[in-house]
C-alpha positions as CSV (number, residue, x, y, z in Angstrom):
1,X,86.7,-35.7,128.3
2,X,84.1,-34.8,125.2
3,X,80.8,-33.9,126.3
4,X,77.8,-36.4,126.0
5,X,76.3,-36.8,122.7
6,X,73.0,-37.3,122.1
7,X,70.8,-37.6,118.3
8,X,67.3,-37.3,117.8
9,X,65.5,-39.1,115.0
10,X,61.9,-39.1,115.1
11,X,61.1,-40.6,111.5
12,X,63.8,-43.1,110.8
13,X,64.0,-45.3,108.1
14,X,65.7,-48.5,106.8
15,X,67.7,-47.4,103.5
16,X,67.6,-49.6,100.8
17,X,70.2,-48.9,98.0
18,X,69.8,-50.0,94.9
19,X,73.6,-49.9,92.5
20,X,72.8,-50.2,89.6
21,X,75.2,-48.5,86.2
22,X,73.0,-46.4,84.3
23,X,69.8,-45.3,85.1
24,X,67.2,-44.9,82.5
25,X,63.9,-43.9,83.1
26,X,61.3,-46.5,82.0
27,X,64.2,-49.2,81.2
28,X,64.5,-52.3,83.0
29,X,67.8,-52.4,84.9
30,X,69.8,-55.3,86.3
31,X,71.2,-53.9,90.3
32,X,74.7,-54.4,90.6
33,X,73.8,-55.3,94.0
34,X,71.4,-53.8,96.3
35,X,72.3,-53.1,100.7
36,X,69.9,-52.4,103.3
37,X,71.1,-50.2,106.1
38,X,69.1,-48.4,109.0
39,X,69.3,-45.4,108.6
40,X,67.5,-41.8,109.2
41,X,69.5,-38.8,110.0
42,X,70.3,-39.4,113.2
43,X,70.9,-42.6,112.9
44,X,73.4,-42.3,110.4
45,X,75.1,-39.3,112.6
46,X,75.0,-41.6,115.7
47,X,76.9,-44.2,113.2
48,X,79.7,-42.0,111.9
49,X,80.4,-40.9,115.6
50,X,80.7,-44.0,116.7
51,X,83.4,-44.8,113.6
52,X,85.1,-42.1,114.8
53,X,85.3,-43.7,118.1
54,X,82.7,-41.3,120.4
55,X,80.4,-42.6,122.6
56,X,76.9,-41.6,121.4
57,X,73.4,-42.3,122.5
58,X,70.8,-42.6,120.0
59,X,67.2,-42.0,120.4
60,X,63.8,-41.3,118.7
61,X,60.9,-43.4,117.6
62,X,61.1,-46.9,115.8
63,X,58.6,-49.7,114.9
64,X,58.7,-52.7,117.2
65,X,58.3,-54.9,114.1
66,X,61.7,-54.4,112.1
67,X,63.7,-52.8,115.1
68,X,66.0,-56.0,114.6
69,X,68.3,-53.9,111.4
70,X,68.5,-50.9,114.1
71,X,69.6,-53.0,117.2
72,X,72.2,-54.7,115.3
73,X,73.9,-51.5,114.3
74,X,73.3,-50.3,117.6
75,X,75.2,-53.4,119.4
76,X,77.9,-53.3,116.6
77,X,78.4,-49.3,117.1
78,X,78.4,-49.5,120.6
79,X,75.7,-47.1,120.5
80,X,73.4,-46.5,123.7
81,X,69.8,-47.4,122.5
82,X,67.0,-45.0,123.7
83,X,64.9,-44.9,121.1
84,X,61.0,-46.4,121.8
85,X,59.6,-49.1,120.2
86,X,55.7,-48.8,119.0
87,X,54.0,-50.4,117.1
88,X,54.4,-51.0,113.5
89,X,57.4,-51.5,110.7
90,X,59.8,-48.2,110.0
91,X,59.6,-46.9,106.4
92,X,61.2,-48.1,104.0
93,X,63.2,-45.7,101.8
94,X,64.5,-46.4,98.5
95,X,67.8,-45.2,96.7
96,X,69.1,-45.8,93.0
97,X,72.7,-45.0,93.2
98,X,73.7,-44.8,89.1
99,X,77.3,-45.3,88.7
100,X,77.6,-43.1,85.8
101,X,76.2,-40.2,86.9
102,X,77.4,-40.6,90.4
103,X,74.3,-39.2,91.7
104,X,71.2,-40.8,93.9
105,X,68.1,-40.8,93.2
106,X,65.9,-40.9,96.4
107,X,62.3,-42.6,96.4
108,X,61.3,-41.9,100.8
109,X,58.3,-43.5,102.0
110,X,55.7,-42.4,104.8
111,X,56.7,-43.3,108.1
112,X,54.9,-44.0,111.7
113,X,52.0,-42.2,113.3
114,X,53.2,-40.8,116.4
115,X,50.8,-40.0,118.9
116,X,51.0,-37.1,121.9
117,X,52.1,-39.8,124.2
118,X,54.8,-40.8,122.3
119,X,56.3,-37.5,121.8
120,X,55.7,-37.3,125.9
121,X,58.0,-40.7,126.8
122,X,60.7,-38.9,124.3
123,X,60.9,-36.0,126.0
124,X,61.5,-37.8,129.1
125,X,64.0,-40.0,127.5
126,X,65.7,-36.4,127.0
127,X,65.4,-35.2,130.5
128,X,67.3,-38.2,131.3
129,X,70.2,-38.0,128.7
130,X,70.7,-34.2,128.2
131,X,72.4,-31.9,130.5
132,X,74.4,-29.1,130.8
133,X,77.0,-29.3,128.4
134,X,75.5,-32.2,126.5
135,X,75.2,-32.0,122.5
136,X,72.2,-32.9,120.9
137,X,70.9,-33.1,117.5
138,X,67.8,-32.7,116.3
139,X,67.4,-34.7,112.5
140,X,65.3,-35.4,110.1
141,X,61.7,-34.8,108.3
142,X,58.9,-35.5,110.6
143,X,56.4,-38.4,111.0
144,X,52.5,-38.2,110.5
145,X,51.0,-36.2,113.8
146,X,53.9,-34.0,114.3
147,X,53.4,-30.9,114.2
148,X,56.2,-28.9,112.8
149,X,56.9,-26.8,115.6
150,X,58.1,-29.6,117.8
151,X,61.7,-28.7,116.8
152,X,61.6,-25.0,118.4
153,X,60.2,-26.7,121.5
154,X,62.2,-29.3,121.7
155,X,65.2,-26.8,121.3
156,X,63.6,-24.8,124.0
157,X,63.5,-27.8,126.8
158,X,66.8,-28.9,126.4
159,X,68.7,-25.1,126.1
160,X,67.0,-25.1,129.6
161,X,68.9,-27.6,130.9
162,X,72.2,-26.5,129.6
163,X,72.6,-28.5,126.7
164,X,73.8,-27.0,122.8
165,X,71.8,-28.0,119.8
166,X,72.5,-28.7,116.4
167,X,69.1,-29.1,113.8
168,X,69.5,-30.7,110.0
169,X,66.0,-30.6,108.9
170,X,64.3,-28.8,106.0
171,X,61.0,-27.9,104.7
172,X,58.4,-26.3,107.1
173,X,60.3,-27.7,110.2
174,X,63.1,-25.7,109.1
175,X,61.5,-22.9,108.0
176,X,59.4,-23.0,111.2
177,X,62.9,-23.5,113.1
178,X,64.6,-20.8,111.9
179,X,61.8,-18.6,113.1
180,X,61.0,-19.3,116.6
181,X,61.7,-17.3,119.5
182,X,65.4,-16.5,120.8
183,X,65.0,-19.2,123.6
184,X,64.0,-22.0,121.2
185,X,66.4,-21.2,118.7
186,X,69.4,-24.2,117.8
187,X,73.1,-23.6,118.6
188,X,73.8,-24.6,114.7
189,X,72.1,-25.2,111.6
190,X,73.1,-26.5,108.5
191,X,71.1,-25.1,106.2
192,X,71.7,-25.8,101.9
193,X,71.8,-22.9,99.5
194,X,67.9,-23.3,98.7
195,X,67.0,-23.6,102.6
196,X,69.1,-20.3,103.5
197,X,67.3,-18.8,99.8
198,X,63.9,-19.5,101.0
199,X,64.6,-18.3,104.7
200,X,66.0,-14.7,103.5
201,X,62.6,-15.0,101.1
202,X,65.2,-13.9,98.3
203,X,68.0,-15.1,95.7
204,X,71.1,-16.5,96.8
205,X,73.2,-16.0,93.3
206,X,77.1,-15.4,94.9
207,X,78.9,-16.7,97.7
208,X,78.7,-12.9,99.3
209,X,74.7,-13.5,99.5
210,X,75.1,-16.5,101.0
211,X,77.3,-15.2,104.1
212,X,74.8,-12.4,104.2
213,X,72.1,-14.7,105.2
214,X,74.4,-16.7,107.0
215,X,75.1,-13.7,109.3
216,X,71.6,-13.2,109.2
217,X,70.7,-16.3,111.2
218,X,73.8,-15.3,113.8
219,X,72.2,-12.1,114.6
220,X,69.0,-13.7,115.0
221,X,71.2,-15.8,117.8
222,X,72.7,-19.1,116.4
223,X,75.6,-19.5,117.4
224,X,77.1,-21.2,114.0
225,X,75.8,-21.6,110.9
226,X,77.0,-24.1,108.4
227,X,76.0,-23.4,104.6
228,X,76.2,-26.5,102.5
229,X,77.0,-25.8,98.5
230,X,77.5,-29.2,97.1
231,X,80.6,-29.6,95.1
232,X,81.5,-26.2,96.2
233,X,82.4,-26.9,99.8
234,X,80.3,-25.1,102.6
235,X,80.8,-21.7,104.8
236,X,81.2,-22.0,108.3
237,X,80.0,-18.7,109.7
238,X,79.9,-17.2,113.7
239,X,79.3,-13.8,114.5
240,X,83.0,-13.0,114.7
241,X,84.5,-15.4,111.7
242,X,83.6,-16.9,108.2
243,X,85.5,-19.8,106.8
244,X,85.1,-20.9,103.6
245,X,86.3,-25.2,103.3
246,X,86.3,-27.1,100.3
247,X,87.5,-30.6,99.6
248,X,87.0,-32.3,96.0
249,X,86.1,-35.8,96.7
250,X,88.3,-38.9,95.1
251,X,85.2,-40.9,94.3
252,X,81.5,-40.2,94.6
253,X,79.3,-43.8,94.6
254,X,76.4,-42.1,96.5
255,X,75.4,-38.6,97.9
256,X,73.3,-40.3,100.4
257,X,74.3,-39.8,104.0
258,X,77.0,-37.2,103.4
259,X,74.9,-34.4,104.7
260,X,74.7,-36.3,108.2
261,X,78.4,-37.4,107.9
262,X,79.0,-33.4,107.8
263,X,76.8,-32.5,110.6
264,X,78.8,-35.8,112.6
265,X,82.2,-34.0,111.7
266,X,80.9,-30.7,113.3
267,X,79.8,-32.9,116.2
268,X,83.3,-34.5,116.8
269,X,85.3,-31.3,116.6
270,X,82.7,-29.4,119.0
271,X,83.0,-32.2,121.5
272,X,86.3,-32.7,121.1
273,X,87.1,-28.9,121.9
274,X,88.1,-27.7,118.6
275,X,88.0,-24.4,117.0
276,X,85.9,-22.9,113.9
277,X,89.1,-24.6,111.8
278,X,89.0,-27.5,113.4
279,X,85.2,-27.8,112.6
280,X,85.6,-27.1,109.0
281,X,87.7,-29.5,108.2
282,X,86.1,-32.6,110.0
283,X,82.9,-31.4,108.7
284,X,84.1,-31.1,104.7
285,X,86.4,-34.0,105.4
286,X,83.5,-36.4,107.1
287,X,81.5,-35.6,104.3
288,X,83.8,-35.9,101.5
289,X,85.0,-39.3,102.7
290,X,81.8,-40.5,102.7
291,X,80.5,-39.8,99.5
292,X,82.8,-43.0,98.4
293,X,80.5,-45.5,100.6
294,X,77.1,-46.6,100.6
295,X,75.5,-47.0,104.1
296,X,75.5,-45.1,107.3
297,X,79.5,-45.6,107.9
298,X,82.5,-43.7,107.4
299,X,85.7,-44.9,106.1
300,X,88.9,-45.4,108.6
301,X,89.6,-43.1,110.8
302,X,93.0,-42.5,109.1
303,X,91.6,-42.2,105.7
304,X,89.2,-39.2,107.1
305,X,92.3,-37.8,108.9
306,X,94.2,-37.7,106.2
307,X,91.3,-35.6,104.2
308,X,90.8,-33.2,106.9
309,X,94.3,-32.2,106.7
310,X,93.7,-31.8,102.3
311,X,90.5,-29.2,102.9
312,X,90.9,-26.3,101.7
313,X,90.5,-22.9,104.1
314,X,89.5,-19.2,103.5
315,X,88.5,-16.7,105.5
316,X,85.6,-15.0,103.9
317,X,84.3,-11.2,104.3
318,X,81.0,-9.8,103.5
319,X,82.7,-8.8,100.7
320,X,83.6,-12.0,99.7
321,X,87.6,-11.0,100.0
322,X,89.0,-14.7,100.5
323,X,92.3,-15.1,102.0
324,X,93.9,-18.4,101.8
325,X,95.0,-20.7,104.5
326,X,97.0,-23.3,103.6
């Protein structure tokens, strides 16, 4: 049986993607076609569970007046709605996904006020959907009237009740994240090369200064922490392993999502029981895969199977000394 699953999203959005060949700055372009999908972190970590085939609930803050996108994917998902409705329309965020360059271009728009109140009825959605041995993750930028350290107390309320916590954020929540105390501090992060460069306040030029910081973050007392690189795979890093996983995707339509996708994969294989190799792959592999898609899905489950079993695997040293697993 895989532990409950919860997500957080506080500042969803409704993505609309916009395909289009070539972009050119001050041209007019003709889209190849354009697809709306609800999305926010989250959300689009709740979705790629619930490909997977895990029961997830959802929750976080949405306006009342174009909640209809999120309830169908919701319904279609299987996906336990606890998000609140107030009132208002969720942002709109718009994305130029260029065919040539393979590469997204992101225009995100401000989203909902949320009020003390508000962040009061969430926190007793939690209470009600988090427990001891639940997973929940905290994603996502904030909303107007949040104050940045709600992450470090959110993470200290629900490590209270027994429940592990995974935060994909950036900016001052992250920053602000990273530094809280030892009792409001997440399970795992998934920091990217710049993140983990402006949290050690230094220069991250080799792979050797990234596991640095990496075990930097597990001293401090997070349990795992996953450093994105891009094209260059990520490091999974614990206080007692390092695993380097790299997986070159077939086909690349849009980057958009495939941050979430990777923080879904770590999800699955920590629910599911797996070990730090087990959560590399389904990680590099979830995000890989979905690079080729544009929405808040994943592929079939076989096509992502088949990629977890292609990543590649290295056990890393502070020394960088990389010794392959095939």
């Amino acid at each position: 049986m895989t532990a409950a699953i919860i997500t957080v999203t506080l500042n969803p959005a409704i993505d609309q993607t916009i395909v289009i060949d070539h972009l050119v700055p001050g041209e007019v372009h003709r889209a190849k076609r354009v697809e709306r999908s609800p999305g926010g972190k989250g959300v689009n970590v709740a979705s790629c569970l619930a490909d997977w085939g895990l029961r997830v609930t959802a929750t976080g803050i949405l306006g009342r007046d174009n909640a209809a996108a999120f309830d169908e994917i919701f319904a279609a998902g299987r996906i336990a709605d606890r998000f609140l409705r107030v009132p208002g329309e969720t942002r709109v965020n718009v994305k130029l996904a260029d065919l040539a360059a393979a590469d997204t271009t992101d225009i995100n728009l401000p989203g909902l006020a949320v009020g003390a109140a508000d962040l009061g009825r969430l926190r007793t959605v939690l209470d009600e959907v988090a427990g001891a041995g639940s997973v929940v993750v905290l994603a996502g930028s904030l909303p107007s009237g949040v104050a940045v350290g709600i992450y470090p107390d959110l993470c200290r309320r629900l490590r209270a009740r027994g429940a592990r916590v995974v935060l994909d954020t950036s900016g001052a929540p992250l920053a602000t994240a990273l530094g809280a105390d030892e009792d409001a501090l997440p399970d795992c992060v998934k920091p990217n090369r710049d993140e983990l460069a402006a949290w050690a306040g230094r220069r991250l030029e080799t792979r050797a200064d990234l596991l640095a910081a990496a075990q930097g973050l597990v001293a401090r007392g997070i349990a795992l922490v996953v450093v994105s690189m891009g094209a260059e795979g990520a490091l999974f890093v614990t206080a007692t392993r390092a695993i380097h996983a790299g997986l070159p995707p077939e086909r690349v339509l849009s980057t958009v999502g495939a941050g979430d996708a990777m923080v879904a994969g770590i999800v699955a294989a920590h629910a599911e029981g797996g070990d730090l190799e087990r959560i590399a792959r389904a990680g590099t592999a979830f995000a890989a895969t979905k690079l080729g898609l544009v929405g808040p899905h994943l592929p079939a489950r076989g096509v992502v199977e088949a990629a977890m079993a292609r990543v590649h695997l290295a056990e890393a040293d502070i020394a960088d000394r990389l010794q392959v697993r095939n």
